[in-house]
N, CA, C and O of each residue as an XYZ file, in Angstrom:
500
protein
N     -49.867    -34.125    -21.126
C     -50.859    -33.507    -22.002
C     -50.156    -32.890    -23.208
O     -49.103    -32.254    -23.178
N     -51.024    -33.224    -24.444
C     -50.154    -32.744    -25.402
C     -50.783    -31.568    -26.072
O     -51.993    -31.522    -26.296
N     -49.712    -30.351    -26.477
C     -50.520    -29.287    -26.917
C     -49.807    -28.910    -28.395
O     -48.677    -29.110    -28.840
N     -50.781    -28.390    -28.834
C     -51.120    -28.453    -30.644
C     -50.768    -26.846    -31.033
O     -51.662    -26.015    -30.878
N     -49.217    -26.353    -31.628
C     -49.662    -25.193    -32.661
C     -49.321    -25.487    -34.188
O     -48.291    -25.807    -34.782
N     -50.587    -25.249    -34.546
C     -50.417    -25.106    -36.387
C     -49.531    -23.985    -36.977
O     -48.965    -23.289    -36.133
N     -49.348    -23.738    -38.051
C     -48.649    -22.812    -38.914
C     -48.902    -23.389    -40.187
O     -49.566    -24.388    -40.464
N     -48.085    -22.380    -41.136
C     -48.073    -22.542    -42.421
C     -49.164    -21.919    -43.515
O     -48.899    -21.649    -44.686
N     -50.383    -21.762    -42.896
C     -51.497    -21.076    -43.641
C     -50.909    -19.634    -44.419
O     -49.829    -19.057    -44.295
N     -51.957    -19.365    -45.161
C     -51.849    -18.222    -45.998
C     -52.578    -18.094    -47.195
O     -53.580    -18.809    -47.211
N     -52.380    -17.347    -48.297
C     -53.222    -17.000    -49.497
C     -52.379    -17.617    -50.442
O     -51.182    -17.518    -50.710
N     -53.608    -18.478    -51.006
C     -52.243    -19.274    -52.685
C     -53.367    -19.147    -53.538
O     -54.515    -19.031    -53.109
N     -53.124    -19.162    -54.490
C     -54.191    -19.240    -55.977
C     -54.140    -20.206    -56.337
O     -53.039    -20.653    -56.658
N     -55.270    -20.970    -56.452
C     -56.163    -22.493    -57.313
C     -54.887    -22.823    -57.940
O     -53.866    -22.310    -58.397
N     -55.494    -23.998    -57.717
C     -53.888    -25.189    -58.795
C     -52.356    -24.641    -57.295
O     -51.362    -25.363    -57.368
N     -52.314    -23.848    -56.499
C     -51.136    -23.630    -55.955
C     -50.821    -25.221    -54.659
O     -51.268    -26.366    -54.733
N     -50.161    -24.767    -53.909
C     -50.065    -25.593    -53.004
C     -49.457    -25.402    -52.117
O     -48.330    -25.024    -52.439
N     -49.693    -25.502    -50.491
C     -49.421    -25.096    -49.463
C     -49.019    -26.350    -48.463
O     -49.615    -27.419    -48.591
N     -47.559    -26.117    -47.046
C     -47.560    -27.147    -46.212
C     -48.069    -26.581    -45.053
O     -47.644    -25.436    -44.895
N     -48.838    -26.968    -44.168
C     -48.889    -26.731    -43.074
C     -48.484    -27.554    -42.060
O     -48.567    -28.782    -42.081
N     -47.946    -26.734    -40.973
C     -47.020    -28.184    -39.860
C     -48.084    -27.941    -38.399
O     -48.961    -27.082    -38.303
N     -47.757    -28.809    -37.513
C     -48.042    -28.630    -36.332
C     -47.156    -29.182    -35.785
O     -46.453    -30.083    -36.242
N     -47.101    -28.606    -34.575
C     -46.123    -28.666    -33.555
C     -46.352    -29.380    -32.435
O     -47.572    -29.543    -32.403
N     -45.852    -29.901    -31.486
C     -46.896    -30.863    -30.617
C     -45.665    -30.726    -29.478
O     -44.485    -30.852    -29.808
N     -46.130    -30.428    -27.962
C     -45.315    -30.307    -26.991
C     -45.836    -31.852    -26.353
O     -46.923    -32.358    -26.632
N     -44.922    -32.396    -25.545
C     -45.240    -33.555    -24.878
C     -44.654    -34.854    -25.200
O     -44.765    -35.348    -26.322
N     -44.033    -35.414    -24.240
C     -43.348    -36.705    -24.688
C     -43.721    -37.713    -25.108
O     -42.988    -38.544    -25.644
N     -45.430    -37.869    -24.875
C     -46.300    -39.136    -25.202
C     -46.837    -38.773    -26.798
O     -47.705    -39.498    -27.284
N     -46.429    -37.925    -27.382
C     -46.567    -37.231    -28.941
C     -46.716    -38.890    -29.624
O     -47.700    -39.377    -30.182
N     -45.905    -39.270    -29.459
C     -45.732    -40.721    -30.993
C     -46.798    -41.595    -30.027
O     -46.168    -42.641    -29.870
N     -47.654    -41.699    -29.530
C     -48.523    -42.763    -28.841
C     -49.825    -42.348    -29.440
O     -50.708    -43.204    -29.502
N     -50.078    -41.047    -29.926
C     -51.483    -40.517    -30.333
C     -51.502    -40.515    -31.843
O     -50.473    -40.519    -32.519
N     -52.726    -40.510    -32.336
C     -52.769    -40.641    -33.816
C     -52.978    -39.157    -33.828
O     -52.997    -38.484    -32.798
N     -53.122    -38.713    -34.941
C     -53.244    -37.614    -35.226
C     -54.252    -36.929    -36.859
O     -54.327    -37.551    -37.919
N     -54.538    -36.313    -36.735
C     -55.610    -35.696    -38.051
C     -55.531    -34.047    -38.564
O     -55.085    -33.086    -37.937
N     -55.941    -34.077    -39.497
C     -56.097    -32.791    -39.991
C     -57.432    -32.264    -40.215
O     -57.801    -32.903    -41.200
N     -58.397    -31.463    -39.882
C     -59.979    -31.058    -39.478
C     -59.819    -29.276    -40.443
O     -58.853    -28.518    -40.534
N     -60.961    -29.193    -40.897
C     -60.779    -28.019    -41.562
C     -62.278    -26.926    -41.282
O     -63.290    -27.621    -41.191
N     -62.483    -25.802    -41.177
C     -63.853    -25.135    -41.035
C     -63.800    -24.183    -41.745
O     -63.077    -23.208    -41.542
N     -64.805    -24.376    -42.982
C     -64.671    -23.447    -43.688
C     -66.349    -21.943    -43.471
O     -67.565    -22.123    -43.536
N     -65.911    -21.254    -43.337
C     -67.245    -20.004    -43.211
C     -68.452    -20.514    -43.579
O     -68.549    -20.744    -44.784
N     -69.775    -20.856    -42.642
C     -70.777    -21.168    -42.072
C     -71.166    -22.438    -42.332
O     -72.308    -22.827    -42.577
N     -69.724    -23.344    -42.239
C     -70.027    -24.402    -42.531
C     -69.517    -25.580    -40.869
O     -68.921    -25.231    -39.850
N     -69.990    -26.753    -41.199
C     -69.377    -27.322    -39.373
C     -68.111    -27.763    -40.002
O     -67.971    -27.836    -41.223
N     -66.962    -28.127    -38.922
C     -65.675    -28.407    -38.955
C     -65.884    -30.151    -39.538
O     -66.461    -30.929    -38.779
N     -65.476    -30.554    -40.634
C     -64.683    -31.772    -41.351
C     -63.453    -32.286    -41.017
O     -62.658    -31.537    -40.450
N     -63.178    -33.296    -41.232
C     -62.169    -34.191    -41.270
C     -61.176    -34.008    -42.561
O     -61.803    -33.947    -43.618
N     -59.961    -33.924    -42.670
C     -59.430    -34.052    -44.088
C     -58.358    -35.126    -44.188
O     -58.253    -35.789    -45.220
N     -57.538    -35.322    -43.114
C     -56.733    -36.539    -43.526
C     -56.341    -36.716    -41.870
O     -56.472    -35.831    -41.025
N     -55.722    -38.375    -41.591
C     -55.554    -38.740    -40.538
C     -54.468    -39.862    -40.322
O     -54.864    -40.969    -40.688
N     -53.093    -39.828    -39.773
C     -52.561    -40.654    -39.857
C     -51.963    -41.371    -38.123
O     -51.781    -40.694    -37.111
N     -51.782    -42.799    -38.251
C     -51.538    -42.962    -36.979
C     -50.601    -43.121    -36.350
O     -49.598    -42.631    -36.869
N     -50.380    -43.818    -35.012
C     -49.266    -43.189    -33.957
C     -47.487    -43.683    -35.124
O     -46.405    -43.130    -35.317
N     -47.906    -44.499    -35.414
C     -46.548    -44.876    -36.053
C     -46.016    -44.289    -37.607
O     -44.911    -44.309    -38.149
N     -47.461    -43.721    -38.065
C     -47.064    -43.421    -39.596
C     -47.212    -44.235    -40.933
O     -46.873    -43.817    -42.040
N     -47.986    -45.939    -40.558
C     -48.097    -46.813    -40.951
C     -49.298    -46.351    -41.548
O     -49.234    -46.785    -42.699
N     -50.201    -45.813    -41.441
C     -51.899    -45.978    -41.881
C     -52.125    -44.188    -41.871
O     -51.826    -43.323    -41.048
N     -52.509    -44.168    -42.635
C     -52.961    -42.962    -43.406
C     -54.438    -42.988    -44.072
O     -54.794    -43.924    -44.788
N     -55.337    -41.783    -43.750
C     -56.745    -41.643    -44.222
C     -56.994    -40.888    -44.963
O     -55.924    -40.913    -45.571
N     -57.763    -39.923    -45.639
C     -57.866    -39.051    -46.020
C     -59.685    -38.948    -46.850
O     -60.091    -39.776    -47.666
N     -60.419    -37.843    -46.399
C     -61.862    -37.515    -46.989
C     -61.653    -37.374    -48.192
O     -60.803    -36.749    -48.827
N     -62.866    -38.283    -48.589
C     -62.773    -38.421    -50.190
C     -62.204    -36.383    -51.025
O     -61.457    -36.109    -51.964
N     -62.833    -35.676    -50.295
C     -62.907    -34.527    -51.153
C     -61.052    -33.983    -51.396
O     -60.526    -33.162    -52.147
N     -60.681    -34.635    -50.665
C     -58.961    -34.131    -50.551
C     -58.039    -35.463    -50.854
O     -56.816    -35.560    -50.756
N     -58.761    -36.212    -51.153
C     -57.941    -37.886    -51.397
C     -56.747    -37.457    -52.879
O     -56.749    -36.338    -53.394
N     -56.233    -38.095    -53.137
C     -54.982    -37.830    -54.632
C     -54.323    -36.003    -54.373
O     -53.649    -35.769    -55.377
N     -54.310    -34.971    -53.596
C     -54.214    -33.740    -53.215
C     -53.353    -33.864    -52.075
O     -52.127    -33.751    -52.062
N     -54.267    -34.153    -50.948
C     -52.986    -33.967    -49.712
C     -52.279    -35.263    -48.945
O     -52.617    -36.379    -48.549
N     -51.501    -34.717    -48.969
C     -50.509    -35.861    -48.178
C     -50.284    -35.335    -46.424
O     -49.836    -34.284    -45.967
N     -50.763    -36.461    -45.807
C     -50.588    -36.060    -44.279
C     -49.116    -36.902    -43.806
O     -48.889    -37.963    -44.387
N     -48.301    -36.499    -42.932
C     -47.467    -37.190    -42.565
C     -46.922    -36.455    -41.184
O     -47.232    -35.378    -40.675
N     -45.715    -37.774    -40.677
C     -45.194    -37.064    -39.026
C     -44.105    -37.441    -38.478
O     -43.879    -38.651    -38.461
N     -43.420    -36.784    -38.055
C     -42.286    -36.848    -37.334
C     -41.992    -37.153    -36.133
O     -41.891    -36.172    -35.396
N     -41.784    -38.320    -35.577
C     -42.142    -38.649    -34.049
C     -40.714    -38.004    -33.412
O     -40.717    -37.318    -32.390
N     -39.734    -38.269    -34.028
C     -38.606    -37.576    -33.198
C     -38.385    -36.216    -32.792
O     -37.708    -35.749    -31.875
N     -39.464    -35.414    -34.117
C     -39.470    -33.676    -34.320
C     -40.638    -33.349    -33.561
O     -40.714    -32.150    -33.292
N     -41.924    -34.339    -32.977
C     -43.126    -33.994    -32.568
C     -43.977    -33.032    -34.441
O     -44.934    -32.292    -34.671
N     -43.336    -33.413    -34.924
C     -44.499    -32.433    -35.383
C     -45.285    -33.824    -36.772
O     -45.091    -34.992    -37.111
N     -46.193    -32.654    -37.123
C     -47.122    -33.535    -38.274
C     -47.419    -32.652    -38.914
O     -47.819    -31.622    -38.371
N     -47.314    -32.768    -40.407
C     -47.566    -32.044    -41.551
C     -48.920    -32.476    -42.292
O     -49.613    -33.473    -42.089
N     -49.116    -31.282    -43.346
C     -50.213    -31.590    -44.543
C     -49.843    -30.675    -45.422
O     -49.734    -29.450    -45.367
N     -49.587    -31.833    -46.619
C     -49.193    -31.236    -47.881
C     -50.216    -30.805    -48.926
O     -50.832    -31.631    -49.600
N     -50.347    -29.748    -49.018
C     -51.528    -29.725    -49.841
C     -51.181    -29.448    -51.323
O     -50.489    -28.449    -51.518
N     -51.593    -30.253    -52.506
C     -51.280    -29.501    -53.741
C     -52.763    -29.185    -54.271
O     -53.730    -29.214    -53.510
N     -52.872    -28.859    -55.733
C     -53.609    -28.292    -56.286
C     -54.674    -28.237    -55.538
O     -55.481    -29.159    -55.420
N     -54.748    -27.014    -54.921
C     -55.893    -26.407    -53.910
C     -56.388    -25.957    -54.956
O     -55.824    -25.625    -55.999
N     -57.955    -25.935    -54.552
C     -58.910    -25.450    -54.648
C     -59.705    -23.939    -54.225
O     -58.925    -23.159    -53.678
N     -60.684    -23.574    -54.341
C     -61.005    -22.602    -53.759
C     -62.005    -22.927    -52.902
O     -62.344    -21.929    -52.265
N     -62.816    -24.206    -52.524
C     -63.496    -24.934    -52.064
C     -62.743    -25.143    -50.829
O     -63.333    -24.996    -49.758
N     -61.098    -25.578    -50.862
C     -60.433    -25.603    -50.106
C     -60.151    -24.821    -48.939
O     -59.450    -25.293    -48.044
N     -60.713    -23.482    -48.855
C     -60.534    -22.380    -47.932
C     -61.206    -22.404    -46.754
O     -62.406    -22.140    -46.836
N     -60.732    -22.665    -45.599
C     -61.181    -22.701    -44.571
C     -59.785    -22.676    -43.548
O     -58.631    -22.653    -43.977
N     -60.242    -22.687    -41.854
C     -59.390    -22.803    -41.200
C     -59.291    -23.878    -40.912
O     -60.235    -24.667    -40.879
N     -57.552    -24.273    -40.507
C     -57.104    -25.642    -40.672
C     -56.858    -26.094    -39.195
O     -56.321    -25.297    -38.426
N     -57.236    -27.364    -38.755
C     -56.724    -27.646    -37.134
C     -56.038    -29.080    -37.239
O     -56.425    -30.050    -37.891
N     -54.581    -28.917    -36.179
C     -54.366    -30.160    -36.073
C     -55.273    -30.650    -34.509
O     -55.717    -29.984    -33.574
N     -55.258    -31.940    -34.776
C     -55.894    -32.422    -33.895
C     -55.015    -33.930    -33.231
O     -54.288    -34.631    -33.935
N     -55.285    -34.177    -31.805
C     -54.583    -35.346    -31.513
C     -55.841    -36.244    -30.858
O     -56.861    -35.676    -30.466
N     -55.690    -37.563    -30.785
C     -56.170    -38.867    -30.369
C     -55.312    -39.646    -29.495
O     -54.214    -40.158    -29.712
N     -56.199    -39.620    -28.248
C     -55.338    -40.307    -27.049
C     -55.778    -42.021    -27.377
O     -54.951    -42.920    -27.225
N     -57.174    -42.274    -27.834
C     -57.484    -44.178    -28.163
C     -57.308    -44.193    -29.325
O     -57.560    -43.311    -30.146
N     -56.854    -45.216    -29.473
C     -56.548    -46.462    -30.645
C     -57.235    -46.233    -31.980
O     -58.432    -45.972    -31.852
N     -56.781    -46.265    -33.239
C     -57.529    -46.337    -33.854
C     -56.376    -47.131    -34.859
O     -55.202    -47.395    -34.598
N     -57.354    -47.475    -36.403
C     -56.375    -48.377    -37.084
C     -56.276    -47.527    -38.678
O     -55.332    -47.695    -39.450
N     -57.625    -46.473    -38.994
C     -57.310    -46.592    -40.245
C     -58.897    -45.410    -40.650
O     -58.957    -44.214    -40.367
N     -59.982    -46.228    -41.350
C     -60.965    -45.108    -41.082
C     -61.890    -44.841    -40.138
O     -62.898    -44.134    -40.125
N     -61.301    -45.617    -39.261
C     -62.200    -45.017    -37.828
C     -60.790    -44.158    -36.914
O     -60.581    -44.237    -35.703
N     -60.064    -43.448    -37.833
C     -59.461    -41.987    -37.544
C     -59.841    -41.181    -37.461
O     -59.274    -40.349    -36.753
N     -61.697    -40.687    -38.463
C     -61.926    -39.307    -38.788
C     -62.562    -38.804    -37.600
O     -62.976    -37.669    -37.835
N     -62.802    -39.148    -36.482
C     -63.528    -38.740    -35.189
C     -62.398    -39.055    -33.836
O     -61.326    -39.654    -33.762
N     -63.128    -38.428    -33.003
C     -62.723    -39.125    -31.611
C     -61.908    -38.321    -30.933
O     -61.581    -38.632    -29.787
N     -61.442    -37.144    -31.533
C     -60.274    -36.285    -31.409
C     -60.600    -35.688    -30.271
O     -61.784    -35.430    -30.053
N     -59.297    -35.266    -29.059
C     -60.078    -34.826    -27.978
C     -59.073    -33.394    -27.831
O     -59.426    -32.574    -26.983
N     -57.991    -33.140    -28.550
C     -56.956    -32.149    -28.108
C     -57.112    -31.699    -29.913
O     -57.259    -32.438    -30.886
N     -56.987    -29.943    -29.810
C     -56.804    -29.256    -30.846
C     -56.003    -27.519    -31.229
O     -55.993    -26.500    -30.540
N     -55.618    -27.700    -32.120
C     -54.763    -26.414    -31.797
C     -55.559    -25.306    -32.275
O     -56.678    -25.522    -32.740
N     -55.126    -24.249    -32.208
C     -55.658    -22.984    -32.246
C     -56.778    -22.511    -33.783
O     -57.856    -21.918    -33.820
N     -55.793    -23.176    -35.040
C     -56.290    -23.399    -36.134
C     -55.132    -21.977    -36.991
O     -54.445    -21.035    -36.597
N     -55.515    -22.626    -38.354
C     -54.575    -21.771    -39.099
C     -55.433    -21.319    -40.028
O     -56.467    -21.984    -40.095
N     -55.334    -20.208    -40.933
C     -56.286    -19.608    -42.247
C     -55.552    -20.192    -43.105
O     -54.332    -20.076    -42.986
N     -56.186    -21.080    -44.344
C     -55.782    -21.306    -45.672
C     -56.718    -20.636    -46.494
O     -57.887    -20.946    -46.264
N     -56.499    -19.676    -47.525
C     -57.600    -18.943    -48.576
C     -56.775    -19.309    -49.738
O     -55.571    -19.114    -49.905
N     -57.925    -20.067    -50.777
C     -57.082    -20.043    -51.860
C     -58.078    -19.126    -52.696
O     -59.279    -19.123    -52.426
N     -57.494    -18.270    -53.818
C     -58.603    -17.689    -54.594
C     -58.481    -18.104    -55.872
O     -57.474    -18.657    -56.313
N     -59.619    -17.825    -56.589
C     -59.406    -18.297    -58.035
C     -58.968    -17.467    -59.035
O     -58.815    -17.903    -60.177
């Protein structure tokens, strides 16, 4: 079973840019795809970018597409999201998420069954 802690969150100002990592315990880590899910205050939790077990195929929701870069480290367990010119739209809490089935590409943004605790990103203007 694989378990998920995020980091990296915090307060940046519009136009700034933030990485956030996750951490992933478990040896079957490089077999699961993985995503980045965001919830911002009274809104439901989104999808923001998603890449799979190998690092080959990469997704990302239109609203964060040319901005963040998702990527992962199978030897380090972990998986990042690069975020540049944030927004203030951008503010919500951030979750990594893992995928035990198959996926190839944009049928990444669902399916997720393991998630970590979540991190605060606030950007202000």
């Amino acid at each position: 079973q694989v378990q998920l802690v995020e980091s990296g969150g915090g307060l940046v100002q519009a136009g700034g840019s933030l990485r956030l990592s996750c951490a992933a315990s478990g040896r079957t880590f490089s077999s699961y795809a993985m995503a980045w899910f965001r919830q911002a205050p009274g809104k439901q939790r989104e999808f923001a970018a998603s890449i799979i077990w190998s690092g080959g195929n990469t997704y990302y929701a239109n609203s964060v597409k040319g901005r963040f870069t998702i990527s992962r480290d199978n030897a380090k367990n972990t998986v990042d999201l690069q975020m540049n010119s944030l927004k203030p739209e951008d503010t919500a809490v951030y979750y990594c998420a893992a995928r035990r089935s198959y996926c190839r590409a944009d049928d990444c943004n669902a399916g997720y069954d393991i998630w970590g605790q979540g991190t605060q990103v606030t950007v202000s203007s």
